[in-house]
N, CA, C, O and CB atoms as a CASP TS submission, in Angstrom:
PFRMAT TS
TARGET T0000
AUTHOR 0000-0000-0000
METHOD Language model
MODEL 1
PARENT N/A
ATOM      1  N   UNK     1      -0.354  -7.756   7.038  1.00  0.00           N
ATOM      2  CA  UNK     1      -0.408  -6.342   7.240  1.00  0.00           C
ATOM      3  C   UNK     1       0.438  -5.704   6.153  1.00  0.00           C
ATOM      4  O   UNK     1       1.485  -6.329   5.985  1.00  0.00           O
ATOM      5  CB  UNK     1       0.073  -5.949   8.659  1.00  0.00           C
ATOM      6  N   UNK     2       0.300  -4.668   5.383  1.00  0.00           N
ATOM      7  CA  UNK     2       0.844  -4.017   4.510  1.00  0.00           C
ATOM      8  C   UNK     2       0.995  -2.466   4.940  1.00  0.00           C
ATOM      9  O   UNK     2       0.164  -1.867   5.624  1.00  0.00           O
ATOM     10  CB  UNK     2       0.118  -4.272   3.348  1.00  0.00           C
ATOM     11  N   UNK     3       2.052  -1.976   4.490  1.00  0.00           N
ATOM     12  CA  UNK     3       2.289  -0.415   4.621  1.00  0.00           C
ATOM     13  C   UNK     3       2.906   0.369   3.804  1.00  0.00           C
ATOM     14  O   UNK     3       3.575  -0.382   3.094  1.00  0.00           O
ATOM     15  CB  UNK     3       2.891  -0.113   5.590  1.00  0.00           C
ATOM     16  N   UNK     4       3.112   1.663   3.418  1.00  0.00           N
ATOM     17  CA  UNK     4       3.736   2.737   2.612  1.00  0.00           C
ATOM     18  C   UNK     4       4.862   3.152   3.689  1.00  0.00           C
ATOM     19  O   UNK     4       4.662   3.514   4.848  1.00  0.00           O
ATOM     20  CB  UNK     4       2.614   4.042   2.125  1.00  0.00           C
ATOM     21  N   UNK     5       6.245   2.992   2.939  1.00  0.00           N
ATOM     22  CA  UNK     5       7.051   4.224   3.430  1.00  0.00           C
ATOM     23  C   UNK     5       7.511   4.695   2.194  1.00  0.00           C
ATOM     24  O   UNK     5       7.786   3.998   1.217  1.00  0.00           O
ATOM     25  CB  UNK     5       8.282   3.956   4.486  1.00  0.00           C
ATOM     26  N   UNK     6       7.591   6.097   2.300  1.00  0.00           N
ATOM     27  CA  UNK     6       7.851   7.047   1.067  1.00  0.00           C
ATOM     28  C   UNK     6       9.829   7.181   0.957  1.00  0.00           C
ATOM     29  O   UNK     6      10.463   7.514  -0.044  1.00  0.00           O
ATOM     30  CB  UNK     6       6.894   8.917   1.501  1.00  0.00           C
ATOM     31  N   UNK     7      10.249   6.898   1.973  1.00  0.00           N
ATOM     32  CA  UNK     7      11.455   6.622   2.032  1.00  0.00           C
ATOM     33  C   UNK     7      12.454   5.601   2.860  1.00  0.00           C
ATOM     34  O   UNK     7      12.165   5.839   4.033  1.00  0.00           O
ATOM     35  CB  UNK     7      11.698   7.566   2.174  1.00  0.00           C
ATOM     36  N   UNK     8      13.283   4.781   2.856  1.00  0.00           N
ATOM     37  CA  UNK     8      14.065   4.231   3.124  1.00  0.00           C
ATOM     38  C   UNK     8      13.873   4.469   4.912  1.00  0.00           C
ATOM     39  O   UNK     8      13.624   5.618   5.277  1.00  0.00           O
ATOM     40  CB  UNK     8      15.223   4.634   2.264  1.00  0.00           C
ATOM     41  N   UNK     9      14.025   3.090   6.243  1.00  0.00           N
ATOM     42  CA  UNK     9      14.110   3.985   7.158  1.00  0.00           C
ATOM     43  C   UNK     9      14.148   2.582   8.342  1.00  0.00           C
ATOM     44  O   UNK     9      13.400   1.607   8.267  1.00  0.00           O
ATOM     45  CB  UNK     9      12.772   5.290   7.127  1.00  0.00           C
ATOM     46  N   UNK    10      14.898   2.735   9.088  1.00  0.00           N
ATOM     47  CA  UNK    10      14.697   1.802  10.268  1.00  0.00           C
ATOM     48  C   UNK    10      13.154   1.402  10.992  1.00  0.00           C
ATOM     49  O   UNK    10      12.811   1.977  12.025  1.00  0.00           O
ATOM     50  CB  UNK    10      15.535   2.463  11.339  1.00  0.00           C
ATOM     51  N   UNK    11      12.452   0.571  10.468  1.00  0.00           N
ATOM     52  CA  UNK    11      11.250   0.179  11.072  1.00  0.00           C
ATOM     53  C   UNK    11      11.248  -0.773  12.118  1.00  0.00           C
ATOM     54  O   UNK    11      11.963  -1.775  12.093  1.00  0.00           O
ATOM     55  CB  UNK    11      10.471  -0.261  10.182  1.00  0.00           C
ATOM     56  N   UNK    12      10.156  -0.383  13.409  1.00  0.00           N
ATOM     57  CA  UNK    12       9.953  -1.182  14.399  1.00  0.00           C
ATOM     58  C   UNK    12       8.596  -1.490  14.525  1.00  0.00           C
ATOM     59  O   UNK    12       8.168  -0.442  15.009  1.00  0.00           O
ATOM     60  CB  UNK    12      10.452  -0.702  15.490  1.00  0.00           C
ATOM     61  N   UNK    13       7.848  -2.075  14.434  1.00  0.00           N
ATOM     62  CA  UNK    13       6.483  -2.997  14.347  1.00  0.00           C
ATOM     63  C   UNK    13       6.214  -3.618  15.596  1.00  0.00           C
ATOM     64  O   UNK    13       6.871  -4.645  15.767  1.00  0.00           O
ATOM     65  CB  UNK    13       6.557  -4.193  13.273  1.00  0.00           C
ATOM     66  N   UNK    14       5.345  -3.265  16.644  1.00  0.00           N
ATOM     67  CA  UNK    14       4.629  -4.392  17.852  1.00  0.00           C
ATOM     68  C   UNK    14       3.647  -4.399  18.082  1.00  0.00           C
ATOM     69  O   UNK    14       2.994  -3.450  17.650  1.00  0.00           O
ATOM     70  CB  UNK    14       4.899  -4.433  19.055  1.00  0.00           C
ATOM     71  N   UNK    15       2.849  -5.571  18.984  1.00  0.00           N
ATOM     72  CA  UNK    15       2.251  -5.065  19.313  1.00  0.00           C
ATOM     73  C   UNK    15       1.682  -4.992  21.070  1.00  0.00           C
ATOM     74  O   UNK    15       2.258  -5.457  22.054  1.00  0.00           O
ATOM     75  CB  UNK    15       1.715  -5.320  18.408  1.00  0.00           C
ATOM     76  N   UNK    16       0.910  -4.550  21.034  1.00  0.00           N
ATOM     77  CA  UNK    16       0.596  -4.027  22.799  1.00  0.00           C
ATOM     78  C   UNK    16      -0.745  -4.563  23.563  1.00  0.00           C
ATOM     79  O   UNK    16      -1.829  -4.603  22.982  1.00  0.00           O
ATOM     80  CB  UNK    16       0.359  -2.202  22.883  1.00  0.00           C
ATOM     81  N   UNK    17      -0.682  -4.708  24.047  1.00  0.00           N
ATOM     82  CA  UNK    17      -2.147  -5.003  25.003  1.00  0.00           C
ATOM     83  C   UNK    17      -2.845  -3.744  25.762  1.00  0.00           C
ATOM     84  O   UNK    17      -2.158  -2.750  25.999  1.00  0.00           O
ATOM     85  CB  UNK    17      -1.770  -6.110  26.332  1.00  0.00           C
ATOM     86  N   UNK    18      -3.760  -3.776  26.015  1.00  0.00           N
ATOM     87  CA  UNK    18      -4.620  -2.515  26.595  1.00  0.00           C
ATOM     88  C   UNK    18      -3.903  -2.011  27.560  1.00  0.00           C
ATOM     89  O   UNK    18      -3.980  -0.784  27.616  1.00  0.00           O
ATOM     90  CB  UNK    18      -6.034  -2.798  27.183  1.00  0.00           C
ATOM     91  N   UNK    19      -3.123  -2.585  28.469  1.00  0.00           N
ATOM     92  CA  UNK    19      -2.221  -2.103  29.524  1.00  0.00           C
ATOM     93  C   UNK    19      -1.219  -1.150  29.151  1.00  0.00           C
ATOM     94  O   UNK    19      -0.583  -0.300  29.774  1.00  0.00           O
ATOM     95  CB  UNK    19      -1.561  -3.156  30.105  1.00  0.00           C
ATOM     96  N   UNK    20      -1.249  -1.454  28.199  1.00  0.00           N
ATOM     97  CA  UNK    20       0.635  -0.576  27.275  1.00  0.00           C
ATOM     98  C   UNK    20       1.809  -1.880  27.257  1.00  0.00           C
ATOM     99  O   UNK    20       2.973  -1.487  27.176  1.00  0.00           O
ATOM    100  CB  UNK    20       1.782   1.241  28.792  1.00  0.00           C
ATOM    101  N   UNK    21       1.652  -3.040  27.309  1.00  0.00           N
ATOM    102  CA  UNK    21       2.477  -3.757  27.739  1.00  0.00           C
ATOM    103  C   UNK    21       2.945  -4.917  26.149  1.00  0.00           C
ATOM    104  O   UNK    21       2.191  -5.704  25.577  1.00  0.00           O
ATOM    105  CB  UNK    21       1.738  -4.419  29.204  1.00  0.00           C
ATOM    106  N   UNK    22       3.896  -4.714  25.938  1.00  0.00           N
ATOM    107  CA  UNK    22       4.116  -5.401  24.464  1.00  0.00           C
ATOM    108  C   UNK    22       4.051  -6.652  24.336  1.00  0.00           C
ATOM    109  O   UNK    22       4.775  -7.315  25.079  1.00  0.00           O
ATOM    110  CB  UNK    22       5.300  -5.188  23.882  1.00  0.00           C
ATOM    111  N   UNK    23       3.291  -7.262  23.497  1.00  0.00           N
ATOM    112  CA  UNK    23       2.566  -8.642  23.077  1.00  0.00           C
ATOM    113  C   UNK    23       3.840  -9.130  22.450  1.00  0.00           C
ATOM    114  O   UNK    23       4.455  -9.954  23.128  1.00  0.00           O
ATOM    115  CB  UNK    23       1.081  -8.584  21.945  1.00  0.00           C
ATOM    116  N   UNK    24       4.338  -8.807  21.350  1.00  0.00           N
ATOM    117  CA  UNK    24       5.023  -9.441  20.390  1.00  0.00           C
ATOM    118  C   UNK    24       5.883  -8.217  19.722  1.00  0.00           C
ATOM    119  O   UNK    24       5.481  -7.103  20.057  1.00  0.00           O
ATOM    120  CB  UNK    24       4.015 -10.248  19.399  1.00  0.00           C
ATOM    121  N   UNK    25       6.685  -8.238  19.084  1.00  0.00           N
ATOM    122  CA  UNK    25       7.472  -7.521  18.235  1.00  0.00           C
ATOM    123  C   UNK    25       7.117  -8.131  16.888  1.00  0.00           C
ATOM    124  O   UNK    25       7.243  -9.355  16.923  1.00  0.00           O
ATOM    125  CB  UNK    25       8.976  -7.576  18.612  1.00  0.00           C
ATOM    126  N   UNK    26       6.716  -7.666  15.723  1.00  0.00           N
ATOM    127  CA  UNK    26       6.446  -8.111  14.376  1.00  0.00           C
ATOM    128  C   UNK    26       7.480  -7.956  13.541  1.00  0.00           C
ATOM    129  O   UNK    26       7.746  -8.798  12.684  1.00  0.00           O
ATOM    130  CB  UNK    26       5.395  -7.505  13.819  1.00  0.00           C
ATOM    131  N   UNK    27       8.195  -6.803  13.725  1.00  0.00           N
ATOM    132  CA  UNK    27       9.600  -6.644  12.849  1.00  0.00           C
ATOM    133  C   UNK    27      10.252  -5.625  13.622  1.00  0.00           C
ATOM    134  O   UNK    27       9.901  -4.872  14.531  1.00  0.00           O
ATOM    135  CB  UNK    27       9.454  -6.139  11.158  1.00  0.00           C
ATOM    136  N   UNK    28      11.577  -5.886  12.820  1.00  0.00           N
ATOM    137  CA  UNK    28      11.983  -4.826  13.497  1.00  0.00           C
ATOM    138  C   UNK    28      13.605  -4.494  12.888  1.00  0.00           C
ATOM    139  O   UNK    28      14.642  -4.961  13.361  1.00  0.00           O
ATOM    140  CB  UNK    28      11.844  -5.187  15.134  1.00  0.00           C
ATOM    141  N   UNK    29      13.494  -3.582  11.741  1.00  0.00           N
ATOM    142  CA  UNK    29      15.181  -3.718  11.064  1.00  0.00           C
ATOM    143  C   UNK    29      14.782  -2.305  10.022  1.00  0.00           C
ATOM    144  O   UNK    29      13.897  -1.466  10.187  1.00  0.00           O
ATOM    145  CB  UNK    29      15.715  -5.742   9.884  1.00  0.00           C
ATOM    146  N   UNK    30      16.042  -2.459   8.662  1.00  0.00           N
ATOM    147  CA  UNK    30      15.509  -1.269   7.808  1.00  0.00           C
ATOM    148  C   UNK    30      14.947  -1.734   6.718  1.00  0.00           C
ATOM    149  O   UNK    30      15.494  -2.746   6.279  1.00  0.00           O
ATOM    150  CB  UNK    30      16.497  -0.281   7.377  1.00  0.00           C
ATOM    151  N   UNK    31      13.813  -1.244   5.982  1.00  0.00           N
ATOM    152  CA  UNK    31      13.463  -1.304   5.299  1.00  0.00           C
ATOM    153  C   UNK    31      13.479   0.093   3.939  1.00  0.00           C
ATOM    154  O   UNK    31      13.490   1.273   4.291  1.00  0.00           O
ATOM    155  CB  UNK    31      12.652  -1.810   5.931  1.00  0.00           C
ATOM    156  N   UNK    32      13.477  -0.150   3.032  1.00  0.00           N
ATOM    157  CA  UNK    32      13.383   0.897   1.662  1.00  0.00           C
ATOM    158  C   UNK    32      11.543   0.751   1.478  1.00  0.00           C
ATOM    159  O   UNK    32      10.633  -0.011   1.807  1.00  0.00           O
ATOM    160  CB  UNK    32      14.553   0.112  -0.148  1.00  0.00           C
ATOM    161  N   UNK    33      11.764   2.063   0.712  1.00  0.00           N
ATOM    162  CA  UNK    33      10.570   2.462   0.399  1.00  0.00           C
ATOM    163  C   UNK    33       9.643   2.173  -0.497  1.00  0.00           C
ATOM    164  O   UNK    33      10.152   2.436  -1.587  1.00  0.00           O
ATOM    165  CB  UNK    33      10.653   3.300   0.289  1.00  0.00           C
ATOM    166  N   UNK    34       8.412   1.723  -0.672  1.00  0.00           N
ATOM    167  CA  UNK    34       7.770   1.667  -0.913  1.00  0.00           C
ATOM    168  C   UNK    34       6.857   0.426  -0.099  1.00  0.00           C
ATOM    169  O   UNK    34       7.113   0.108   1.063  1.00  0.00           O
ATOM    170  CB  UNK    34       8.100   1.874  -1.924  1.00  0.00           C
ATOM    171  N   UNK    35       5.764  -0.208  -0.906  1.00  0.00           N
ATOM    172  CA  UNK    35       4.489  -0.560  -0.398  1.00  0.00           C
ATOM    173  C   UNK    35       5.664  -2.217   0.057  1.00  0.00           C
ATOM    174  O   UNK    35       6.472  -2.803  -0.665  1.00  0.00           O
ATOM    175  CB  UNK    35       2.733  -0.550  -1.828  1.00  0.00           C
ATOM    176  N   UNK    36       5.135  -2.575   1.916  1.00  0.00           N
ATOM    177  CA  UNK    36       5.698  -3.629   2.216  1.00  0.00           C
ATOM    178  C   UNK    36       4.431  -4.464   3.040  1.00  0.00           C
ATOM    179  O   UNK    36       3.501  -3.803   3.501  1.00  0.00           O
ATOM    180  CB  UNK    36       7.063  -3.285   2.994  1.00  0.00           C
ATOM    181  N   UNK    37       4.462  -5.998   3.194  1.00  0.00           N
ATOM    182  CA  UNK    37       3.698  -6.622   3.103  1.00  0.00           C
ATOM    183  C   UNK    37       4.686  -7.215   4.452  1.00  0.00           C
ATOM    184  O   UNK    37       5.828  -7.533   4.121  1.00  0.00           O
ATOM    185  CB  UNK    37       3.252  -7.204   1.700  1.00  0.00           C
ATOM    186  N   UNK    38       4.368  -7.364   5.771  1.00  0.00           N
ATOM    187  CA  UNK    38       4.955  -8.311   6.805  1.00  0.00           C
ATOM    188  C   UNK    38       3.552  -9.399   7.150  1.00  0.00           C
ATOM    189  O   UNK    38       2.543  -8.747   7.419  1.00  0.00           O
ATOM    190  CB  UNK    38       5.581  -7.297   8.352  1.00  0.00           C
ATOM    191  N   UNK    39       3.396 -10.588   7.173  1.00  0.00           N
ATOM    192  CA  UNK    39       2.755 -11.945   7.777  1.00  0.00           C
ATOM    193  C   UNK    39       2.687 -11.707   9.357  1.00  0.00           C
ATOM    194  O   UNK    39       3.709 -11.780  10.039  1.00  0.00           O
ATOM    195  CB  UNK    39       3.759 -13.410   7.407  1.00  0.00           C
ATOM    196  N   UNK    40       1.780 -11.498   9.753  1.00  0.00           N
ATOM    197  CA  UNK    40       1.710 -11.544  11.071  1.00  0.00           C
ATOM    198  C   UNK    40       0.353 -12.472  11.095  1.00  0.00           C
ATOM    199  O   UNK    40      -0.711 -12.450  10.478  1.00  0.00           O
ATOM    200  CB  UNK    40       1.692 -10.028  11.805  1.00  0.00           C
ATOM    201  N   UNK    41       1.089 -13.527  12.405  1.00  0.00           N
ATOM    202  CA  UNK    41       0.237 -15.166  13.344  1.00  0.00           C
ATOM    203  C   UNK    41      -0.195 -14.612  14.353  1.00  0.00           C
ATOM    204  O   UNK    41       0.635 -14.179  15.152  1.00  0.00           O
ATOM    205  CB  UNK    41       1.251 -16.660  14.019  1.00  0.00           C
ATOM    206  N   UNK    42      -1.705 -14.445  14.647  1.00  0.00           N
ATOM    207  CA  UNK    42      -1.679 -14.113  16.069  1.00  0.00           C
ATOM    208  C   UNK    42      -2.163 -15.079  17.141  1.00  0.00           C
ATOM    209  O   UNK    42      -2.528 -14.949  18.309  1.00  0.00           O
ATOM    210  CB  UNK    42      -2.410 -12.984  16.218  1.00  0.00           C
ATOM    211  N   UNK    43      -1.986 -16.413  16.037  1.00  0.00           N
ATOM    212  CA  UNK    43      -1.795 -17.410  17.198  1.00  0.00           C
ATOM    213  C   UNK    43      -1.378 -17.349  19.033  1.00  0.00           C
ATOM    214  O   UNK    43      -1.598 -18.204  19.890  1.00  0.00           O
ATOM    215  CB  UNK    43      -0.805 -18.088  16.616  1.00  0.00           C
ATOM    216  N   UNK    44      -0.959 -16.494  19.115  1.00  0.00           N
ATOM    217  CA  UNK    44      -0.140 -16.455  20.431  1.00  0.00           C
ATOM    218  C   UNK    44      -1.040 -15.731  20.995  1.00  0.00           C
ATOM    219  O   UNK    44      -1.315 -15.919  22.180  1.00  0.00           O
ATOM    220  CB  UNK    44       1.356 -15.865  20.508  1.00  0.00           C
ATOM    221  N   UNK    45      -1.486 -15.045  20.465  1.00  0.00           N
ATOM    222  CA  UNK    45      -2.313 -14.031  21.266  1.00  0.00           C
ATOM    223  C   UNK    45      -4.057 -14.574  22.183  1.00  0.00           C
ATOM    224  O   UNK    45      -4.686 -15.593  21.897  1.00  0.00           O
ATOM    225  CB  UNK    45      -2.635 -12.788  19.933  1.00  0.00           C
ATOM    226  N   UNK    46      -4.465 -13.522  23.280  1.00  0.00           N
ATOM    227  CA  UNK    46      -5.343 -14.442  23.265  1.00  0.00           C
ATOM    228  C   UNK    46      -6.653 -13.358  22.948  1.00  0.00           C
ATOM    229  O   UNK    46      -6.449 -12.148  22.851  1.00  0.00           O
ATOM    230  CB  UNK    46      -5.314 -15.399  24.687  1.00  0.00           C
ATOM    231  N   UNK    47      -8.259 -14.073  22.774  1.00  0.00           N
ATOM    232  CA  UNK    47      -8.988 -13.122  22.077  1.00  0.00           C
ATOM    233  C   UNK    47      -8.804 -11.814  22.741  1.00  0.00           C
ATOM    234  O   UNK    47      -8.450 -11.638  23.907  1.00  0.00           O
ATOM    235  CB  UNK    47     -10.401 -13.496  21.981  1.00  0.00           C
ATOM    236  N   UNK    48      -9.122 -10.810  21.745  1.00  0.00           N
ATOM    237  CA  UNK    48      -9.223  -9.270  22.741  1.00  0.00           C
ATOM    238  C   UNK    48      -8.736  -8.371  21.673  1.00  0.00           C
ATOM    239  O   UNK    48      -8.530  -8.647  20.491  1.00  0.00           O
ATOM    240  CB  UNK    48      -8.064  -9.101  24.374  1.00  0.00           C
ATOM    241  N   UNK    49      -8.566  -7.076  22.386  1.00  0.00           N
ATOM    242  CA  UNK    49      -8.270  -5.839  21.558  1.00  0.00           C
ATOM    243  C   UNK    49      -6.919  -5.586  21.479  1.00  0.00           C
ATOM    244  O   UNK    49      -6.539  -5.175  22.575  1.00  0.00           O
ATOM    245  CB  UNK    49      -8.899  -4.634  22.061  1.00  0.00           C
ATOM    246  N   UNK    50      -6.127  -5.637  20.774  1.00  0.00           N
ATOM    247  CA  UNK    50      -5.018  -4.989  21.061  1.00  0.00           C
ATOM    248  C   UNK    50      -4.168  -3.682  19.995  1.00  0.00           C
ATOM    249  O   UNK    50      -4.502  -3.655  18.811  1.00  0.00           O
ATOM    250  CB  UNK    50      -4.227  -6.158  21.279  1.00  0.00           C
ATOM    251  N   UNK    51      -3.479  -3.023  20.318  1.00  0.00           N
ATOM    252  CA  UNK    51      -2.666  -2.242  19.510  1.00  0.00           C
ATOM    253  C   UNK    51      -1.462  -2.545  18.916  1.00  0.00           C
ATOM    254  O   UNK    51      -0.722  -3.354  19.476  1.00  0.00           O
ATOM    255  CB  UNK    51      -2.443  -1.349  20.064  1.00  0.00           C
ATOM    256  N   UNK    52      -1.061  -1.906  17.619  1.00  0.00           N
ATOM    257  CA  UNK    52      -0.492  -1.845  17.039  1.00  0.00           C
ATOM    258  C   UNK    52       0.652  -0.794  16.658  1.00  0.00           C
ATOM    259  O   UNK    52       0.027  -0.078  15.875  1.00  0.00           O
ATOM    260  CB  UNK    52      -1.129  -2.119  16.608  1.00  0.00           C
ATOM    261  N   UNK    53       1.592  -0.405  16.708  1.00  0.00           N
ATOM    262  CA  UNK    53       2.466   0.575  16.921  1.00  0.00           C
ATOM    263  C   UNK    53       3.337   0.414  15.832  1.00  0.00           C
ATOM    264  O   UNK    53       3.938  -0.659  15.893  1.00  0.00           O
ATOM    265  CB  UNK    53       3.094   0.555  18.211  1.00  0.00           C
ATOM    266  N   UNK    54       3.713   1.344  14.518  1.00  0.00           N
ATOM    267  CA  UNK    54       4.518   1.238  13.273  1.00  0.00           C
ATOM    268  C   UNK    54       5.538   2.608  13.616  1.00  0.00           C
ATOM    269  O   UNK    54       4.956   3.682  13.765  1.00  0.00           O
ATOM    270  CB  UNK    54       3.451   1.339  11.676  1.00  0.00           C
ATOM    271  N   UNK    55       6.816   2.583  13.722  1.00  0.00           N
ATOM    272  CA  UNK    55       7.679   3.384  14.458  1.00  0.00           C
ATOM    273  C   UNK    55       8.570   3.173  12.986  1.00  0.00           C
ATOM    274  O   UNK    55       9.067   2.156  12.502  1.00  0.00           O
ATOM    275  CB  UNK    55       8.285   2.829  16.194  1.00  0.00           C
ATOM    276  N   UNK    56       8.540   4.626  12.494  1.00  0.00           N
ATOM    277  CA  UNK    56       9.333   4.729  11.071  1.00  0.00           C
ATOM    278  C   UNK    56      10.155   6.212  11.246  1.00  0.00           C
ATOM    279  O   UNK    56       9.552   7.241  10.942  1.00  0.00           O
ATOM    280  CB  UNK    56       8.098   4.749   9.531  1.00  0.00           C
ATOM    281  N   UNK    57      11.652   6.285  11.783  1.00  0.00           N
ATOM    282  CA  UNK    57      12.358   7.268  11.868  1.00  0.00           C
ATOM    283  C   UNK    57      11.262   8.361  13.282  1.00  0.00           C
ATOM    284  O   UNK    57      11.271   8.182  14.500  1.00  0.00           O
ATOM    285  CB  UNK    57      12.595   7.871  10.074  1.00  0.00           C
ATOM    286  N   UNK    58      10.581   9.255  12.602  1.00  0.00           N
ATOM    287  CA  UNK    58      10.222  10.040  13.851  1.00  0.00           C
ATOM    288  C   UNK    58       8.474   9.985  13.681  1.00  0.00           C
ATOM    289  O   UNK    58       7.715  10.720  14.312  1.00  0.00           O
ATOM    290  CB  UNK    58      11.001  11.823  13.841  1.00  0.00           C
ATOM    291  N   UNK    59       8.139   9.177  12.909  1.00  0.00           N
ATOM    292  CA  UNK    59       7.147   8.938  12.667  1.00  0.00           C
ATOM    293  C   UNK    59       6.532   7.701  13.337  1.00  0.00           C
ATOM    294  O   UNK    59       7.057   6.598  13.183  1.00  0.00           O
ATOM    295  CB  UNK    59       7.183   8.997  11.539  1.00  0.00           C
ATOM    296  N   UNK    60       5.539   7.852  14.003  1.00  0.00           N
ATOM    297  CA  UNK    60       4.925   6.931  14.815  1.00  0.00           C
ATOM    298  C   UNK    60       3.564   6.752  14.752  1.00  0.00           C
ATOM    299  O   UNK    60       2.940   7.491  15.514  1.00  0.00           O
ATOM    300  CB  UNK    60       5.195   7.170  15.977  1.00  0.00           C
ATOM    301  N   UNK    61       2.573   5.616  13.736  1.00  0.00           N
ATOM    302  CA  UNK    61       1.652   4.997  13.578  1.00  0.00           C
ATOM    303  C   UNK    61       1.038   4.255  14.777  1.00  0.00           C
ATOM    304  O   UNK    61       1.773   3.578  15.496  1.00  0.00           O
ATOM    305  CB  UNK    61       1.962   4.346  12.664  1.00  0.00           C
ATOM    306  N   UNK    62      -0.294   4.354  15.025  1.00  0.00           N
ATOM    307  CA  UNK    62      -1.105   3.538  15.880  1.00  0.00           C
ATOM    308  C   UNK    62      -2.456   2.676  15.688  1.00  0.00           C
ATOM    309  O   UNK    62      -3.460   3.286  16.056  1.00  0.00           O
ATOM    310  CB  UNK    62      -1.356   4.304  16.707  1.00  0.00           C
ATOM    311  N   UNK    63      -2.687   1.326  15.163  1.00  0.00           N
ATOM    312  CA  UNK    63      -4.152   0.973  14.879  1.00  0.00           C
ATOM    313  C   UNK    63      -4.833   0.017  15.747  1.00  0.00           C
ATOM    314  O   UNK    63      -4.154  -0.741  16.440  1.00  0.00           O
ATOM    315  CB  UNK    63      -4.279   0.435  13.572  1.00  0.00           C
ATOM    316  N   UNK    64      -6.117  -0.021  15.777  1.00  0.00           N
ATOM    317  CA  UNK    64      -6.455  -1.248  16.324  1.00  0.00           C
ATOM    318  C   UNK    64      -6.666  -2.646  15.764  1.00  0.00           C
ATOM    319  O   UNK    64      -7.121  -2.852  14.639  1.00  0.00           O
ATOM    320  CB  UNK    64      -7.378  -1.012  16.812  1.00  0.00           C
ATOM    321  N   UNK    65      -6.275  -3.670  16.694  1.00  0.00           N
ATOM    322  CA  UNK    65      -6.349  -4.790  16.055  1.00  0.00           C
ATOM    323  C   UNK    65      -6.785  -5.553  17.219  1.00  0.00           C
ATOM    324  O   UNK    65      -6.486  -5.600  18.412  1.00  0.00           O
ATOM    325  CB  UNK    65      -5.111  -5.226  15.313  1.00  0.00           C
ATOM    326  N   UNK    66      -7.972  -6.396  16.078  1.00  0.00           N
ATOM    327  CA  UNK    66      -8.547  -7.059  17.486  1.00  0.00           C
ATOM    328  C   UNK    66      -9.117  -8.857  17.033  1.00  0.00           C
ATOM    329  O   UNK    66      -9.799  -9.227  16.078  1.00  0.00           O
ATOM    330  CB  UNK    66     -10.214  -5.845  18.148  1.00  0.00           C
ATOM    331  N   UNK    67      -8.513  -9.636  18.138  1.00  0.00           N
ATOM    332  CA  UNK    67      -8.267 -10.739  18.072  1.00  0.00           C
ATOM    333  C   UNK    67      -9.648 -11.958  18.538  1.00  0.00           C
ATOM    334  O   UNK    67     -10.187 -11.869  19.642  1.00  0.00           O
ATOM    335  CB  UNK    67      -7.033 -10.692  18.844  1.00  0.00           C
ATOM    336  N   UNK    68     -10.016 -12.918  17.627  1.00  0.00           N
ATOM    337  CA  UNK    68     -11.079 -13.078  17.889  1.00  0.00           C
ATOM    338  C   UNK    68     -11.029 -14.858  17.640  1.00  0.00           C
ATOM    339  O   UNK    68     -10.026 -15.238  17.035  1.00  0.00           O
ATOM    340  CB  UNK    68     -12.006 -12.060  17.066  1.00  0.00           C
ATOM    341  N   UNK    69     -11.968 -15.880  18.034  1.00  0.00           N
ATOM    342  CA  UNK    69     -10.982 -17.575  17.667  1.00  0.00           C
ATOM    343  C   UNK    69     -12.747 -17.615  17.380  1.00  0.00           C
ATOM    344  O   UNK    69     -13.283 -18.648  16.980  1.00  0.00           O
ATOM    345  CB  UNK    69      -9.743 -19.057  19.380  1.00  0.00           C
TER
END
């Protein structure tokens, strides 16, 4: 997974299941700005839809991601 932050900023990365209920945490610390690249296994997961949540200062991202074997 890759992303833009235009500035410096405490990032939190998870993700969720259709319930609202959090699968995994992907990261979670500060990062500086510009284009960042985190490895995410979704080994753990099992097939299905789930969400994605990118929490950058007051800014809060949402995508779908969906899991398939």
């Amino acid at each position: 997974m890759s992303f833009f932050l235009p500035s410096g900023a405490n990032v939190d990365i998870a993700i969720y299941d259709l319930l609202g209920r959090r699968v995994e945490r992907v990261f979670g610390g500060r990062l500086g700005e510009g284009v960042h690249r985190l490895p995410f296994d979704a080994g753990g997961c099992a097939p299905g839809l789930y969400f994605l949540k990118l929490r950058s200062g007051t800014d809060v991202r949402t995508g779908k991601l969906t899991v398939v074997r």
